[in-house]
Each structure stands twice: as structure tokens, then as C-alpha cells.
FISEMAR-362398 format. One record per residue (C-alpha): residue number from 1; residue in one letter; chain; x, y, z. Coordinates in nm, 3 decimals. Layout:
BEGIN
MARTOR  num  residu  chaine       xx       yy       zz
MARTOR  NUM       A       A        X        Y        Z
...
// end
This chain:
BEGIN
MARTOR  num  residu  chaine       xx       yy       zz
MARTOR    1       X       A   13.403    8.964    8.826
MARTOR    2       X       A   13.133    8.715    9.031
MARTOR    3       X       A   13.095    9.015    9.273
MARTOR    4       X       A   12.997    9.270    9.028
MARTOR    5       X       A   12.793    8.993    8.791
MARTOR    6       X       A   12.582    8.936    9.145
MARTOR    7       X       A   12.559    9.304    9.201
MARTOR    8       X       A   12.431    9.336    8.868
MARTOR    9       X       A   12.159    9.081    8.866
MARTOR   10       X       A   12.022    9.206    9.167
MARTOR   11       X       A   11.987    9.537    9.051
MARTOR   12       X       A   11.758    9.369    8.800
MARTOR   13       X       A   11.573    9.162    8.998
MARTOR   14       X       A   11.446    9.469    9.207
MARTOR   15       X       A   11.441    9.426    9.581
MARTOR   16       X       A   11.669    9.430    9.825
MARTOR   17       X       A   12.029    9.376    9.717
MARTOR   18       X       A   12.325    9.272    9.890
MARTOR   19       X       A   12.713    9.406    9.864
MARTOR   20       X       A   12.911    9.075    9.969
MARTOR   21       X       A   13.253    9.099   10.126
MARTOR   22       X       A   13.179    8.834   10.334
MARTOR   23       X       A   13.163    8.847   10.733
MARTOR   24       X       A   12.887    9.034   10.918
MARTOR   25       X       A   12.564    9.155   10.740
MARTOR   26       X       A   12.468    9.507   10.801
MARTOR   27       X       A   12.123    9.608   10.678
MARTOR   28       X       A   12.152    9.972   10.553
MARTOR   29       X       A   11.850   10.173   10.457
MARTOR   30       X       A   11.875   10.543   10.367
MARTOR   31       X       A   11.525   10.836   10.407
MARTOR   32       X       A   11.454   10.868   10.132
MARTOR   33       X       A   11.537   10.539    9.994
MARTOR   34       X       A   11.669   10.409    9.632
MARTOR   35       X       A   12.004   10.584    9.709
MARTOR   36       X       A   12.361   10.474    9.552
MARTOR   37       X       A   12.555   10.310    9.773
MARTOR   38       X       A   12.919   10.245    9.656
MARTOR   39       X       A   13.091   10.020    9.904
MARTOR   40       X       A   13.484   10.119    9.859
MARTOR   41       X       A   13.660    9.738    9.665
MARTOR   42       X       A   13.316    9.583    9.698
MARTOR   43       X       A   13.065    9.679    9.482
MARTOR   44       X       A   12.773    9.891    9.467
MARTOR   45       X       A   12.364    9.854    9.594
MARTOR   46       X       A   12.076   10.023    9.590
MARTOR   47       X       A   11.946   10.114    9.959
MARTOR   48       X       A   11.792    9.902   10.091
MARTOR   49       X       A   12.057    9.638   10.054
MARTOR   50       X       A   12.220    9.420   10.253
MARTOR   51       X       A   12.629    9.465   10.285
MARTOR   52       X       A   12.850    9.197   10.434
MARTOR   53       X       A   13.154    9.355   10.586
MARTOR   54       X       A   13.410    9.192   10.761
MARTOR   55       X       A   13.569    9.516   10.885
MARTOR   56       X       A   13.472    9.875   10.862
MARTOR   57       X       A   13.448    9.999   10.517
MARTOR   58       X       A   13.443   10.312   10.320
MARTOR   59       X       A   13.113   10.382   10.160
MARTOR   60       X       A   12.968   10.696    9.938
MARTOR   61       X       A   12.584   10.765    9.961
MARTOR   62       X       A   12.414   10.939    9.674
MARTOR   63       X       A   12.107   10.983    9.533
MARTOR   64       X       A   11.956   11.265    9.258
MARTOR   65       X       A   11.889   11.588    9.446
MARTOR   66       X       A   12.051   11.519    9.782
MARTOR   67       X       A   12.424   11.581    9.928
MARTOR   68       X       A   12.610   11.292    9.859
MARTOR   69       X       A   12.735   11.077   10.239
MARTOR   70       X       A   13.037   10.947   10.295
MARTOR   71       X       A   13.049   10.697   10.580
MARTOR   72       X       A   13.211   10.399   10.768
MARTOR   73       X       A   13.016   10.113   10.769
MARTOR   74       X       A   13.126    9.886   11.054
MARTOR   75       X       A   12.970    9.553   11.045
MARTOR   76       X       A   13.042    9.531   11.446
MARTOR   77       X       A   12.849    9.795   11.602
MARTOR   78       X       A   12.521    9.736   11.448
MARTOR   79       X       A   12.310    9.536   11.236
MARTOR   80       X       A   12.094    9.813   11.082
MARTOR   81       X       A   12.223   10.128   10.967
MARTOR   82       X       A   11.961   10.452   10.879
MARTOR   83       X       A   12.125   10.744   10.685
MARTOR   84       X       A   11.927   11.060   10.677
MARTOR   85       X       A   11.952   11.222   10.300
MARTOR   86       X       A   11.922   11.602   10.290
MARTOR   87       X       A   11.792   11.825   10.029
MARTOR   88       X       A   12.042   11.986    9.803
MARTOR   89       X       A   12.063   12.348    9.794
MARTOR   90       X       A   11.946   12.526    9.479
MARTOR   91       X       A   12.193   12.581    9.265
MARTOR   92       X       A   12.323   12.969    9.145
MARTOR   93       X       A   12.375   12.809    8.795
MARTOR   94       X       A   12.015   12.748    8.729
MARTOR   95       X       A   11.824   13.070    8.612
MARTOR   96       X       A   11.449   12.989    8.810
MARTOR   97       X       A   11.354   13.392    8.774
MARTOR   98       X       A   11.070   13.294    8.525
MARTOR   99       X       A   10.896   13.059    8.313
MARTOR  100       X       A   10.841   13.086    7.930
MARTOR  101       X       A   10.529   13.182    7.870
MARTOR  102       X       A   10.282   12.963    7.733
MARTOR  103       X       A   10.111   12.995    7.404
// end
């Protein structure tokens, strides 16, 4: 419950935010940023955050209009991770032939 109350007020607060498992701190930023990042058991941040990991972790990467990421994060390797978002593919659903017209 103190984990996600923390999460929480920094997502208020604005800023860089921090997941906290304890260990490590790994510094993850995505391009763009303001992405989800859901730390698997730890909480959640918007990038860029700060996580602390005291082993490798399973983390999902999402943000409005891009392919959601799935990735490790291990605290060991490095102290700055940079995930590259990519453009969603338009979708078949969505009929873009032609605009109303305007009157």
C-alpha cells in the first residue's frame, strides 16, 4: 500500500518518478517520452522515472499510439536505459476514406 501511495503522489507532483523495489537505481527514459511503465509486483511510472531493482524485472512499456514494449530491466548492466517507441500501424477498423463535409 506505501508503494503504490508513493507512486501515486509522484504522479501528481509531475517530474520524474521513481518505482522502488529497493537495490540498484536504473534511470529509464523512453523517445518519445511520458510512456506507461508498469514494473511487474512493483508499481507503475511515468518515463522518465527512476526504478530501483534489485534483480531483473519484468516491465510493459506503453504509451497512446505506439506498440506497447515488453522488457527486462536489469538493474546490473546499466544505469540508464533508452527505449525507442514506434508508431502504431493504422488500424483496418477505422474508416479514414473521407471527411464529412463541412457546412
Amino acid at each position: 500500500m506505501r508503494l503504490v501511495f508513493g507512486v501515486l503522489a509522484a504522479a501528481m507532483l509531475g517530474g520524474c518518478q521513481s518505482v522502488s523495489i529497493s537495490g540498484d537505481k536504473l534511470r529509464l527514459q523512453t523517445d518519445p517520452p511520458g510512456a506507461l511503465v508498469v514494473v511487474a509486483g512493483a508499481g507503475e511510472c511515468e518515463t522518465p522515472c527512476t526504478i530501483r531493482l534489485n534483480e531483473p524485472q519484468r516491465a510493459r512499456i506503453a504509451k497512446a499510439g505506439y506498440v506497447t514494449r515488453y522488457v527486462i530491466l536489469n538493474p546490473s548492466r546499466r544505469k540508464q536505459v533508452i527505449v525507442d517507441l514506434e508508431l502504431a500501424a493504422a488500424s483496418e477498423d477505422v474508416d479514414a476514406v473521407e471527411l464529412p463535409a463541412l457546412e
